[in-house]
C-alpha positions as YAML, in Angstrom:
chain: A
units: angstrom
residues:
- id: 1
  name: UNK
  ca: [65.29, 16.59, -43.78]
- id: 2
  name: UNK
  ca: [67.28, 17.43, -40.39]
- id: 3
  name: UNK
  ca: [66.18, 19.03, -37.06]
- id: 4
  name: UNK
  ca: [68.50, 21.23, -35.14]
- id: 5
  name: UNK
  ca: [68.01, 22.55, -31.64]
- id: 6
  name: UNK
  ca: [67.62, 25.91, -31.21]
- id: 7
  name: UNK
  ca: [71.12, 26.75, -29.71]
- id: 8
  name: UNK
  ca: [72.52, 25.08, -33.37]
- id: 9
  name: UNK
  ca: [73.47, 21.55, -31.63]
- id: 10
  name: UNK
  ca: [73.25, 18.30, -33.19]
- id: 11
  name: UNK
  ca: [71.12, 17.85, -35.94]
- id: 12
  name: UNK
  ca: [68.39, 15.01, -36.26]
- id: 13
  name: UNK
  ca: [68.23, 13.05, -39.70]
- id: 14
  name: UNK
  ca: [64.81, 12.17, -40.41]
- id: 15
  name: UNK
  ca: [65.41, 11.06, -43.63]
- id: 16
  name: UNK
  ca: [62.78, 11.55, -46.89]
- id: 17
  name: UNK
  ca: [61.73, 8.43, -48.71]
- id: 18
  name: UNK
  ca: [59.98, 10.71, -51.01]
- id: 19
  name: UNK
  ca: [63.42, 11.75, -52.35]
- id: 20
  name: UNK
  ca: [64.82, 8.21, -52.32]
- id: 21
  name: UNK
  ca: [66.18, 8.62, -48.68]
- id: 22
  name: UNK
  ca: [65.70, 6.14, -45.66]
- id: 23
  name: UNK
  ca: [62.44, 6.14, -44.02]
- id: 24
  name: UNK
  ca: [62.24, 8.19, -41.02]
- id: 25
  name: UNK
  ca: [62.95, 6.04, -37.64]
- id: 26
  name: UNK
  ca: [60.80, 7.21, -34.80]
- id: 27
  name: UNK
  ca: [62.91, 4.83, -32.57]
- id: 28
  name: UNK
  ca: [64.15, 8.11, -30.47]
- id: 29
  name: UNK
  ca: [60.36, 8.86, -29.92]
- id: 30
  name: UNK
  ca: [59.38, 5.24, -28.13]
- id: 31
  name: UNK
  ca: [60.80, 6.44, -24.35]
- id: 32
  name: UNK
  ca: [59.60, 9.94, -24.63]
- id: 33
  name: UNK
  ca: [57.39, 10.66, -21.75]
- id: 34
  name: UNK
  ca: [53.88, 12.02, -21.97]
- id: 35
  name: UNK
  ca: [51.22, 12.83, -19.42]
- id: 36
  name: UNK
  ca: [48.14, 10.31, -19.42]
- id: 37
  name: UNK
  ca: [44.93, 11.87, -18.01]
- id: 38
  name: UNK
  ca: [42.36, 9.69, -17.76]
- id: 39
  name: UNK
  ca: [38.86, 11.60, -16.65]
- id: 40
  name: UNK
  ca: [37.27, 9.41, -13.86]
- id: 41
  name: UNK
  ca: [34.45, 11.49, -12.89]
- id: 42
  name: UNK
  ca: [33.13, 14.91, -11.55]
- id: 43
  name: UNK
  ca: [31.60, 15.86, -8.18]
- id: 44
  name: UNK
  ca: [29.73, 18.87, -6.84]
- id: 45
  name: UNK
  ca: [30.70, 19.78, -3.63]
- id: 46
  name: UNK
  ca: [29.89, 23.61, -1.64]
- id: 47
  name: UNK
  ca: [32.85, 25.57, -0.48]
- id: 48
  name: UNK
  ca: [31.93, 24.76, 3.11]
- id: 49
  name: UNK
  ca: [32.44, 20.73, 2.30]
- id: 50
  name: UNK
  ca: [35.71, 21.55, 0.10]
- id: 51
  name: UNK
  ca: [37.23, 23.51, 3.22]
- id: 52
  name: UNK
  ca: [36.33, 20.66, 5.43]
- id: 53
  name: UNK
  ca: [38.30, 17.74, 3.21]
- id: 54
  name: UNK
  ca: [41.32, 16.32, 4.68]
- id: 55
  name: UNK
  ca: [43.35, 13.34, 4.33]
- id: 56
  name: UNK
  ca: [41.60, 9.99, 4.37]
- id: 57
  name: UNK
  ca: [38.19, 12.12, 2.94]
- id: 58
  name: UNK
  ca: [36.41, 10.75, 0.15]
- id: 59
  name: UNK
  ca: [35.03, 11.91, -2.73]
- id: 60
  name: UNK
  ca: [32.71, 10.45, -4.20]
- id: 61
  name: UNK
  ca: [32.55, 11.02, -8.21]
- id: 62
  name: UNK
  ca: [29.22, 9.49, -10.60]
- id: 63
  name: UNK
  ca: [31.23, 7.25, -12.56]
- id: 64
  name: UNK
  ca: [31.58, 3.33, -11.59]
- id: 65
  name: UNK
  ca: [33.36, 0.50, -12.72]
- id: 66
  name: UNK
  ca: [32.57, -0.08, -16.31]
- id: 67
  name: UNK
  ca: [31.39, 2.87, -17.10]
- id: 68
  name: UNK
  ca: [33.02, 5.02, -19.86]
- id: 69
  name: UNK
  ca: [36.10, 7.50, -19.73]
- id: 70
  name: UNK
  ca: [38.02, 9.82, -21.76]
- id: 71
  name: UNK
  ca: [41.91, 8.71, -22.30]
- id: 72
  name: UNK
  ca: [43.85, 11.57, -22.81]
- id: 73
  name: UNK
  ca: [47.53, 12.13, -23.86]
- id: 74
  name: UNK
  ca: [49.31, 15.67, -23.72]
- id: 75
  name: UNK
  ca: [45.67, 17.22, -23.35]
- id: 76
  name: UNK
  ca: [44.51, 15.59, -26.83]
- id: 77
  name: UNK
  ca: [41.43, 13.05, -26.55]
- id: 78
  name: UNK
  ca: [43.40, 9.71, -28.01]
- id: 79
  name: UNK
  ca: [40.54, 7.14, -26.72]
- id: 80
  name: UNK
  ca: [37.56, 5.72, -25.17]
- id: 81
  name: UNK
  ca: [37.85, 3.11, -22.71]
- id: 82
  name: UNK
  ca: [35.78, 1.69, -19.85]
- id: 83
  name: UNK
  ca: [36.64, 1.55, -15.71]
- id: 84
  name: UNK
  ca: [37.98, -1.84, -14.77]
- id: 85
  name: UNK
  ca: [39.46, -3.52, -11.23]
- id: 86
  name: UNK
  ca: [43.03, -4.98, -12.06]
- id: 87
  name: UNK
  ca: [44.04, -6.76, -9.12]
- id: 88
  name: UNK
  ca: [43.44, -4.23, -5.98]
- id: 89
  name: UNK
  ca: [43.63, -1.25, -8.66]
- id: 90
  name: UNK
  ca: [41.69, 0.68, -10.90]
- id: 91
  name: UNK
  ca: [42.55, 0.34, -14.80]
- id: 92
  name: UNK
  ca: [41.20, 1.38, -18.18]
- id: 93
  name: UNK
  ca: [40.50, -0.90, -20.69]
- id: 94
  name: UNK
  ca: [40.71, 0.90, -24.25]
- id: 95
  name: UNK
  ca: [37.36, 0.55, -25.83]
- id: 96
  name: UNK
  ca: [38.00, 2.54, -29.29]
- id: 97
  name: UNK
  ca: [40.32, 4.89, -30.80]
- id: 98
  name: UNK
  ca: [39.48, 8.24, -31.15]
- id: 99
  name: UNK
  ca: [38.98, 9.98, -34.75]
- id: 100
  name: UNK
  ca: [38.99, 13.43, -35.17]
- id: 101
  name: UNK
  ca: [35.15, 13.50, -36.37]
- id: 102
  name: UNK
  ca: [34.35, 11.82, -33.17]
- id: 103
  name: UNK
  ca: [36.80, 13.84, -30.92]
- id: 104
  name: UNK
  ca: [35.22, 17.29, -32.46]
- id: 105
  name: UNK
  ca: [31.84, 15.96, -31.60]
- id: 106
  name: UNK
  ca: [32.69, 15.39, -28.09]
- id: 107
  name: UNK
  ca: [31.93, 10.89, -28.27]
...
């Protein structure tokens, strides 16, 4: 099988081991960039204390270290993971993968 780009560039083997081809090599696909959204937390705030935040205010959001968080990649839930302190910063340690029963059920 081979991809072309829309203006008719170079094509793409991906190769079809079902026909006796090569296996398909994802190696282009390892540096591709794509957004990571992790969901920290949520706060409430009135329109009168949004208006008033400046730099160096704080929001403060009901999640705390160790407590769970959505992983996200390119907007698609990928895994569960828990807040952790990694040196001065915060990190996620990945907890579970998520499967598409459990991603359609929302956890």
């Amino acid at each position: 099988m081979t991809l072309e780009d829309a203006s008719g560039g170079a094509a793409v083997g991906l190769g079809n081991s079902a026909r006796g081809g090569t296996a398909p090599s994802f190696d282009l696909l390892y540096d591709v960039s794509l957004p990571v959204v992790v969901e920290l937390g949520r706060a409430r705030s009135t329109v009168g204390e949004v208006l008033q935040l400046g730099v160096g205010s704080v929001v403060t959001l009901e999640r705390k270290v160790g407590e769970p968080v959505d992983l996200y990649v390119s907007d698609r839930l990928l895994a569960y993971g828990e807040l952790v302190v990694s040196g001065d910063r915060l990190a996620v340690r990945v907890t579970a993968l998520a499967t598409p029963e459990r991603a359609e059920a929302g956890a």
